[in-house]
C-alpha positions as CSV (number, residue, x, y, z in Angstrom):
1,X,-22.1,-17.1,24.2
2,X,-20.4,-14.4,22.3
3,X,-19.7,-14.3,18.5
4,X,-15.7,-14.4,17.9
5,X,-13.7,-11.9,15.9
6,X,-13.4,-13.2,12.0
7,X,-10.8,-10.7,11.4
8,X,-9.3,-8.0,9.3
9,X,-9.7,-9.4,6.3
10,X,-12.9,-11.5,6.3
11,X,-14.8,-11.4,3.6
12,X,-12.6,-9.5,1.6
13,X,-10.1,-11.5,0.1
14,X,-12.2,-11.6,-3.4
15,X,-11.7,-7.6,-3.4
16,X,-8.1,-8.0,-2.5
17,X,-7.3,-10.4,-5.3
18,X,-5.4,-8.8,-8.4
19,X,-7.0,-11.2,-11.2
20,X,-5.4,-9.3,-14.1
21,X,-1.9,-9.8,-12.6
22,X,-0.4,-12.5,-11.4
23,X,0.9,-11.8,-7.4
24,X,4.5,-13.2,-7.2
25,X,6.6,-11.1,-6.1
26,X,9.9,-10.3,-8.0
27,X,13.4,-9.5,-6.8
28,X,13.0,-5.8,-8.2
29,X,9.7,-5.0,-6.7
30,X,11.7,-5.6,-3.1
31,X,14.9,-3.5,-4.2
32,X,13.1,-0.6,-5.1
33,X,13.7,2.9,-3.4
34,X,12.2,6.1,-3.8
35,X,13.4,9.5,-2.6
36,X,11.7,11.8,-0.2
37,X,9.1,13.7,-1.4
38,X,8.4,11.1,-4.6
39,X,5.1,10.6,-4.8
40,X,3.7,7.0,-5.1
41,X,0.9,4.8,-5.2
42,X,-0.5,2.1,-2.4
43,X,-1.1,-0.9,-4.1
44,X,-1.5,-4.1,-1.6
45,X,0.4,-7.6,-2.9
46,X,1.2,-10.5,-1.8
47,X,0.1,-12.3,1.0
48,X,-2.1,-10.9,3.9
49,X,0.5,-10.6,6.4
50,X,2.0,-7.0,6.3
51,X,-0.4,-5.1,3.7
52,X,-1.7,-1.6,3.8
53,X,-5.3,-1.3,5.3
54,X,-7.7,-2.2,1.9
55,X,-8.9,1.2,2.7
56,X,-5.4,3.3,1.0
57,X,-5.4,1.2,-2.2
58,X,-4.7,2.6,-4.6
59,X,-4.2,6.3,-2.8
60,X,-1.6,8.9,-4.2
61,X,1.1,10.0,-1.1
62,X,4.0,11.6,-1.1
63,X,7.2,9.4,0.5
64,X,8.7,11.5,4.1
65,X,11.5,8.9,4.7
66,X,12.9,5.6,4.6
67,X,12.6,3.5,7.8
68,X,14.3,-0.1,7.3
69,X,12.6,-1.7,4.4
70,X,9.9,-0.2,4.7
71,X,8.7,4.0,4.0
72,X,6.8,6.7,6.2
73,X,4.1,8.1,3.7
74,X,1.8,10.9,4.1
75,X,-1.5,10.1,2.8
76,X,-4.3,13.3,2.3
77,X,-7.5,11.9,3.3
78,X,-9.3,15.2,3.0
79,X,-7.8,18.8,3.0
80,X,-7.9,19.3,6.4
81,X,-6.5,15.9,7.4
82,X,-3.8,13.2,6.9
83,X,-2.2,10.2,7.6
84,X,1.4,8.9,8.0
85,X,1.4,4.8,7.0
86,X,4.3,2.8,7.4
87,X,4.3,0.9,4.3
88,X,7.1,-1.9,2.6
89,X,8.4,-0.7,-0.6
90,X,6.7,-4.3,-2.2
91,X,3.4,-2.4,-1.4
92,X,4.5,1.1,-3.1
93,X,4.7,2.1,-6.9
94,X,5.5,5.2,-8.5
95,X,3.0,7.6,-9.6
96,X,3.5,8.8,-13.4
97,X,0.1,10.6,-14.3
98,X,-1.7,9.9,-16.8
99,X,-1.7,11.1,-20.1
100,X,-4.6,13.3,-21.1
């Protein structure tokens, strides 16, 4: 008999947990909107259902265009190569760099 499938996510719900805030989601976080070319930052909450792969967290990319609720973002993996991830604004926050 084979072994099934566990999943996506198994195993890595204590990586995905954000301990140091709390993960309800506001009215704001889902009414925000960002401009082309704004960068922002991947950062998974919520529940499980519609995140970004665990791999992108907390990856810089640069917003291409709005597509429902959600935005196409181009993500730099290396120099020669990137990704376009179709992410929901609850997921996306702006980048400000940080002060030196």
């Amino acid at each position: 008999m084979t072994e099934r499938s566990h999943g996506l996510f198994v195993g890595r719900t204590r990586h995905l947990s954000r301990h140091h805030k709390p993960s309800r989601l506001s009215i704001s976080s889902r009414l925000k909107s960002f401009k082309e070319g704004d960068k922002v930052v991947i950062v998974p909450k919520g529940n499980f259902k519609d995140i970004p792969h665990p791999r992108y967290r907390g990856r810089v990319a640069t917003v291409l265009e709005r597509r429902g609720n959600a935005y196409v973002v181009k993500l730099n993996v290396s120099k020669s190569t990137s990704r376009t991830l179709v992410v929901n604004q609850v997921h996306l926050e702006i980048f400000s760099k940080p002060k030196d």
